[in-house]
C-alpha positions as CSV (number, residue, x, y, z in Angstrom):
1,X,-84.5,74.3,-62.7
2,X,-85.0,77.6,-64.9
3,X,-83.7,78.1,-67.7
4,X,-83.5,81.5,-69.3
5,X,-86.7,82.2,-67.0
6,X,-88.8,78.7,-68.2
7,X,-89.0,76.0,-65.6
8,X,-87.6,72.8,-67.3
9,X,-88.5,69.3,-66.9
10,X,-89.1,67.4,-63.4
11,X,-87.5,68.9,-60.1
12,X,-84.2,67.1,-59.6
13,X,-82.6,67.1,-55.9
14,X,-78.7,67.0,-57.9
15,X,-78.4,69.5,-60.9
16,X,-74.4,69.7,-60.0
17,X,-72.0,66.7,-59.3
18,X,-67.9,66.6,-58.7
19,X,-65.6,64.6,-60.0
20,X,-65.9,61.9,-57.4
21,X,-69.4,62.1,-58.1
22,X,-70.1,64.6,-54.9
23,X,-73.7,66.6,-54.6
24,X,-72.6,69.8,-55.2
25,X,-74.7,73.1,-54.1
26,X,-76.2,76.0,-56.2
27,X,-74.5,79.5,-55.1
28,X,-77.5,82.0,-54.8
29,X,-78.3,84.6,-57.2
30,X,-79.5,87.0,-55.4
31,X,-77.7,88.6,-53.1
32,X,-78.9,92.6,-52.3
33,X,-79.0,93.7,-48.2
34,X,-81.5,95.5,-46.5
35,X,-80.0,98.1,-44.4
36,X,-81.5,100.5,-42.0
37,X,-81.1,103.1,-44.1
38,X,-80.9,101.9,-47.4
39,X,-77.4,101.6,-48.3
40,X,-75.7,98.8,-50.1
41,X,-74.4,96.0,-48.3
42,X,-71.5,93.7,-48.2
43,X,-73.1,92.3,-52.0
44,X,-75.3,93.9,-54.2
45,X,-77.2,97.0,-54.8
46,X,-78.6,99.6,-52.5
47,X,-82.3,100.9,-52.3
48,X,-83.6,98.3,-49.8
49,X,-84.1,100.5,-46.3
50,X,-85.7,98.6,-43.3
51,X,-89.0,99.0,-43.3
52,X,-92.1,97.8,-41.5
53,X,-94.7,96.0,-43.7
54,X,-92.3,96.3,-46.7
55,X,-90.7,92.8,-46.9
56,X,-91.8,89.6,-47.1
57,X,-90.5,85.7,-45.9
58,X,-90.8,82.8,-47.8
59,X,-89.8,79.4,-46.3
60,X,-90.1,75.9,-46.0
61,X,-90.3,74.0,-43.1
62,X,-88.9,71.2,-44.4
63,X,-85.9,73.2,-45.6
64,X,-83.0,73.9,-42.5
65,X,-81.7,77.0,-44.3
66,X,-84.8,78.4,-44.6
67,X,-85.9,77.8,-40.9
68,X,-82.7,79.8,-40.1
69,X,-84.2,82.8,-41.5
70,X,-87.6,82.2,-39.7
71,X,-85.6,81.7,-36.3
72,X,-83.6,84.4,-36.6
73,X,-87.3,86.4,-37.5
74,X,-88.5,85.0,-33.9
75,X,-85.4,85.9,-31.8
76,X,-85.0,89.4,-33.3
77,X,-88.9,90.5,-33.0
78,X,-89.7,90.8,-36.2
79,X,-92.8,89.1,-36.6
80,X,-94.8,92.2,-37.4
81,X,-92.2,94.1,-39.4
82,X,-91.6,91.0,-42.0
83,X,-94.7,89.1,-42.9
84,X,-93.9,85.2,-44.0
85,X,-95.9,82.6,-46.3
86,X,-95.1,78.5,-45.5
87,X,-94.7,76.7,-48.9
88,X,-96.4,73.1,-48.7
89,X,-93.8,70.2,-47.6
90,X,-93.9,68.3,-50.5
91,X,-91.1,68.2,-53.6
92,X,-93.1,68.2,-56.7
93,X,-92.6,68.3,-60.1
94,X,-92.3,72.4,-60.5
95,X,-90.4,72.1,-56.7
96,X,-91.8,74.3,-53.8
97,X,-95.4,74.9,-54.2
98,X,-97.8,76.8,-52.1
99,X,-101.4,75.9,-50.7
100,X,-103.1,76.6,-47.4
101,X,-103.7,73.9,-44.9
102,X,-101.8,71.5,-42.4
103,X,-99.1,74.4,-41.8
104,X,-98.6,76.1,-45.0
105,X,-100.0,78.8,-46.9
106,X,-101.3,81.1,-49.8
107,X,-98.8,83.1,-51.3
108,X,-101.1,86.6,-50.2
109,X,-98.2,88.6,-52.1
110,X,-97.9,87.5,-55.5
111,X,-100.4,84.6,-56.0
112,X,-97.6,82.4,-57.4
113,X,-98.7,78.6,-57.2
114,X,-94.9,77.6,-57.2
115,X,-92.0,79.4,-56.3
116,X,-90.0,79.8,-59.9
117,X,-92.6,82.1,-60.8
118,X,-91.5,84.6,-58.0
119,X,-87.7,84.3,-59.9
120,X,-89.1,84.7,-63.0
121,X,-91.2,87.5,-61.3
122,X,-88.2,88.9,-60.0
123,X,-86.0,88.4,-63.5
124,X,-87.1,87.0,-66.2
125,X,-84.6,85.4,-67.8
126,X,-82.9,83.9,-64.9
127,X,-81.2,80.8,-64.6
128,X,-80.7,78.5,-61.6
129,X,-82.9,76.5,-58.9
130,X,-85.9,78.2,-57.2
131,X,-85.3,77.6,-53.3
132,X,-86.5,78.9,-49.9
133,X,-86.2,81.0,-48.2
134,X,-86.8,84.3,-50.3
135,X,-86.8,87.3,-49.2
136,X,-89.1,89.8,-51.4
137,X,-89.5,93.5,-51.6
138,X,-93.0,94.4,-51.8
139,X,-92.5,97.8,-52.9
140,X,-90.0,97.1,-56.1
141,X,-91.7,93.5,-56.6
142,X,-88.4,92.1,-56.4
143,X,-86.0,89.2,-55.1
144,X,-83.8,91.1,-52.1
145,X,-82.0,87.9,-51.3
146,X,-82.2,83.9,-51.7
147,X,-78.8,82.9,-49.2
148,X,-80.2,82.2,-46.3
149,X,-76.8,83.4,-44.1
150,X,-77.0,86.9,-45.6
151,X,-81.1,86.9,-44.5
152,X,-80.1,85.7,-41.0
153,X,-77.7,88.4,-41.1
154,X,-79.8,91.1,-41.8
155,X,-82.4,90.1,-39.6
156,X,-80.0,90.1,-37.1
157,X,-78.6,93.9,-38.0
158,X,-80.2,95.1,-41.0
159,X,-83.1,96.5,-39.3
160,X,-81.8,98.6,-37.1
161,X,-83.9,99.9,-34.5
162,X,-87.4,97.9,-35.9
163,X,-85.2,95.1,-34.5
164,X,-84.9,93.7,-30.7
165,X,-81.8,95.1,-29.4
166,X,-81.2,93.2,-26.5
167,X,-79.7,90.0,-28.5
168,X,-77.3,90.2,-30.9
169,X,-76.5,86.6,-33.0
170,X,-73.2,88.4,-34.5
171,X,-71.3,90.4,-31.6
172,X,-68.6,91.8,-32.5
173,X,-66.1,90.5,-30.5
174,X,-66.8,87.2,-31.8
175,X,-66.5,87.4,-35.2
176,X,-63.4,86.0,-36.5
177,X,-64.5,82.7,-34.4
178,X,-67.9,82.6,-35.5
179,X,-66.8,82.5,-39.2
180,X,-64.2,80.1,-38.4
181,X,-66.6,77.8,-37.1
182,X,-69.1,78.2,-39.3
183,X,-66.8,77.4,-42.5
184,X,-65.9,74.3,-40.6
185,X,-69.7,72.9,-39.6
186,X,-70.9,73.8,-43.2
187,X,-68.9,71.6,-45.3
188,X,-69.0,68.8,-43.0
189,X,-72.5,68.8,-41.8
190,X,-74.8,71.3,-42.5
191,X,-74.1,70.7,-46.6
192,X,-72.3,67.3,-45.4
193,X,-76.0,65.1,-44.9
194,X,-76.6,66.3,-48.1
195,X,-73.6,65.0,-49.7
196,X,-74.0,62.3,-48.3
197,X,-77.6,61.3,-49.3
198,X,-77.1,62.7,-52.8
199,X,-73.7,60.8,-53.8
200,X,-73.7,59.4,-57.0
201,X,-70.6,57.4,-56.5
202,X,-69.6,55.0,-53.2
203,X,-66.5,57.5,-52.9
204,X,-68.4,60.3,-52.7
205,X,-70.9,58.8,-50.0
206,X,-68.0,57.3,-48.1
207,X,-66.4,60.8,-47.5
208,X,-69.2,62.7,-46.8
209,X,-70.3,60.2,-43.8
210,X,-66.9,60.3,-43.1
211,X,-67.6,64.1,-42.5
212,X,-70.5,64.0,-40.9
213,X,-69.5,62.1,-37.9
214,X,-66.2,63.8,-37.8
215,X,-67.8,66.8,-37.2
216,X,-70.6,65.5,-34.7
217,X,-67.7,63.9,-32.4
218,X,-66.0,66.8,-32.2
219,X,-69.0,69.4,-31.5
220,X,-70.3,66.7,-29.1
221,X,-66.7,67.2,-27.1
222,X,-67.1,71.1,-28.0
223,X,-70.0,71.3,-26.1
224,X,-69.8,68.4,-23.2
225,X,-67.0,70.5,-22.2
226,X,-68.0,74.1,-22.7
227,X,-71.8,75.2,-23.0
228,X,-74.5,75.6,-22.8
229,X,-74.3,77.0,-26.1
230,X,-71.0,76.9,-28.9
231,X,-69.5,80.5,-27.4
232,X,-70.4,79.6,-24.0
233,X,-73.4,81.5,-22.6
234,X,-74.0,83.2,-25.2
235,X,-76.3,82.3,-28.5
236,X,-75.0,83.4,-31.5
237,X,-76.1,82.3,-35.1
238,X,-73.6,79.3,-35.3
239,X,-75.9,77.9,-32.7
240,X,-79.1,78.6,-35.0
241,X,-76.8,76.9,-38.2
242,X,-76.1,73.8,-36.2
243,X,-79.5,73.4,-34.7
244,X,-81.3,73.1,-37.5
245,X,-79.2,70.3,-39.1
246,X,-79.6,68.2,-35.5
247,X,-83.3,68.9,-35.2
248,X,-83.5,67.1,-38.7
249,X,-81.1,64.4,-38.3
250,X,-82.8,61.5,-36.7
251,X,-86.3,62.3,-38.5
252,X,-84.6,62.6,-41.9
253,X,-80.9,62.5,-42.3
254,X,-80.0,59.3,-40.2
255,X,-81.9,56.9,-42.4
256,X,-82.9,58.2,-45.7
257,X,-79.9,60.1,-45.8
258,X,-77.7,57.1,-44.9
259,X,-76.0,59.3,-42.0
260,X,-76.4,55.8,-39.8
261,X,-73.3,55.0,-37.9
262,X,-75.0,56.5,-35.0
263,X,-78.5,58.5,-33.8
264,X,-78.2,62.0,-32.3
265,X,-80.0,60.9,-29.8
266,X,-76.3,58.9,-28.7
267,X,-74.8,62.3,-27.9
268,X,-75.7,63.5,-24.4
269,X,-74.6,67.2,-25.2
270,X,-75.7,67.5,-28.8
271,X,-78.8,66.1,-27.7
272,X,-78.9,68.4,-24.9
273,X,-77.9,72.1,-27.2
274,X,-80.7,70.5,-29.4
275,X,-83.0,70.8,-26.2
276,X,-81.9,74.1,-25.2
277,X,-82.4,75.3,-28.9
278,X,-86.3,74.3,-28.4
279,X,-86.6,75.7,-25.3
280,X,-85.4,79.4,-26.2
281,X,-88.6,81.4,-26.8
282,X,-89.9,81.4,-30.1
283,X,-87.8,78.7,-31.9
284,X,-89.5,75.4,-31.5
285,X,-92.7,76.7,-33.3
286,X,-90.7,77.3,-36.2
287,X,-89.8,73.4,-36.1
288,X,-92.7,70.9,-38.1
289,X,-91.3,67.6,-37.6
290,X,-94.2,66.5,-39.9
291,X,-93.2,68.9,-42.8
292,X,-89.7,67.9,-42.5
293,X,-90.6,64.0,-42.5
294,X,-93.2,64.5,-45.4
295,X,-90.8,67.0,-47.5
296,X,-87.5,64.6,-47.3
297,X,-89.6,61.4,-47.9
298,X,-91.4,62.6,-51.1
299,X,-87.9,63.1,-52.9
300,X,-88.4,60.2,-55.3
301,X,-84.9,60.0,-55.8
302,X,-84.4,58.9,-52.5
303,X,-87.6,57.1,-51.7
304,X,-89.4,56.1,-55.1
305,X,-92.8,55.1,-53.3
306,X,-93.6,58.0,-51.3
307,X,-94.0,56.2,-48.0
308,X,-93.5,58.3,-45.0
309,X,-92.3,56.6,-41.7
310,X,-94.4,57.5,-38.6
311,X,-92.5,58.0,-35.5
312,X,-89.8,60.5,-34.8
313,X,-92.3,63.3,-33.5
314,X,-89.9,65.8,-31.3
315,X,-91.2,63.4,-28.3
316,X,-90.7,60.4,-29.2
317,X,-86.8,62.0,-30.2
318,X,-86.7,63.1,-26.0
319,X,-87.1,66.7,-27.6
């Protein structure tokens, strides 16, 4: 992690445990809003308008919160308006690290090698982890945002009429129950693999699978009895949240993240939302299966000799 702006020792995958031993997660650090016209958000400070060619995407596609961002990019049409670099799958030492080839990139921005440098770019005595997704102002040379809700958000609003305006992933209307539901998956899915595959204690494991499945039954009733997506026909971004924790979860999370009682594949309407996920326009090309088998299995914590299974391409999953 950085301290005081230096990058210090070896990436770890747990800088933060409970007192049951439970992986806990780094809050963000930066957390300013772009806005069509500039004003401050719900966090932070103003001065970040929507503007064509002025902001720039970086992700992992390895990482599900950053492949929200890059979904909700897709859906909305902003593909010329934000340009994005791909950070190599790989955990290293000095964490994400960019390179061109086998579907990642250059950093054409900033020439950083790794992604600390943009943080210490951004502030130079900052503390904390460096993860994706970033989003970076190329005017001000800056960090707008590193939560990857608040990024979905604002491509989803924040752009006003650069935008498309025909989908919206946050009506109104739905609000209250798209919070609720979020706050529920999160905890016990989204964040829940991971506290599951980075327990330090048997307690802490035990309640976080606990969680997981908890949470899969009941979405798996959720959505055999309503559909096609979690507010009926509509797609919101509770739908982009939960599918990018699915997509991963028999390539990644099932066995090296000890989420084993049962595949995805065993639930006919999970399975199914997963599907319909893929099929909407845009999304499954921001879906490597490769990256995310490569990027989970070179966490030595997890998997000391590097070996990456083969198998579990979105085919062979019946995606």
């Amino acid at each position: 992690m950085l301290v005081d702006g230096r990058w210090t020792e070896n990436w770890q995958p747990v800088q933060g445990t409970d007192a049951k031993g439970g992986f806990v997660r780094q809050t963000s650090s930066f957390r300013h809003f772009v806005t069509p016209d500039g004003s401050a958000g719900p966090t932070g400070d103003g001065g970040f308008a929507a503007e064509a060619g002025r902001y720039h995407l970086y992700v992992a596609l390895i990482c599900p919160w950053a492949s929200r961002t890059l979904i909700a990019r897709r859906l909305k049409g902003l593909e010329d308006v934000v340009s994005v670099s791909v950070v190599r799958p790989e955990l290293g030492a000095e964490g994400w690290r960019f390179g061109a080839g086998e579907g990642s990139t250059d950093d054409a921005v900033n020439g950083a090698r790794f992604v600390h440098e943009l943080y210490t770019r951004a502030d130079p005595h900052v503390n904390g982890r460096a993860t994706v997704p970033v989003l970076w102002d190329k005017r001000r040379g800056t960090i707008v945002n590193n939560e990857s809700a608040d990024i979905l958000r604002m491509f989803n609003s924040g752009f006003g009429t650069l935008a498309r305006g025909d989908l919206d992933l946050r009506p109104a209307d739905l609000e209250p129950e798209i919070d609720a539901l979020n706050d529920w998956i999160y905890p016990r899915l989204n964040n829940g693999v991971y506290r599951a595959g980075f327990a330090t204690t048997q307690d802490a494991y035990e309640d976080a699978y606990a969680a997981v499945f908890e949470a899969l039954d009941a979405l798996e009733d959720r959505l055999a009895t309503g559909g096609p997506f979690l507010f009926g026909r509509r797609l919101t971004e509770t739908d982009i949240r939960l599918f990018v924790t699915l997509v991963r979860f028999d390539a990644a999370y099932h066995g090296l993240f000890k989420c084993n009682r049962q595949p995805l594949s065993s639930y006919p309407a999970l399975t199914a939302h997963t599907r319909r996920m893929l099929d909407v326009p845009g999304v499954r090309g921001t879906v490597s299966i490769d990256h995310i088998k490569r990027g989970y299995y070179s966490i030595r914590a997890l998997n000391p000799n590097g070996i990456v299974p083969l198998g579990s391409d979105l085919a062979s999953l019946g995606l």
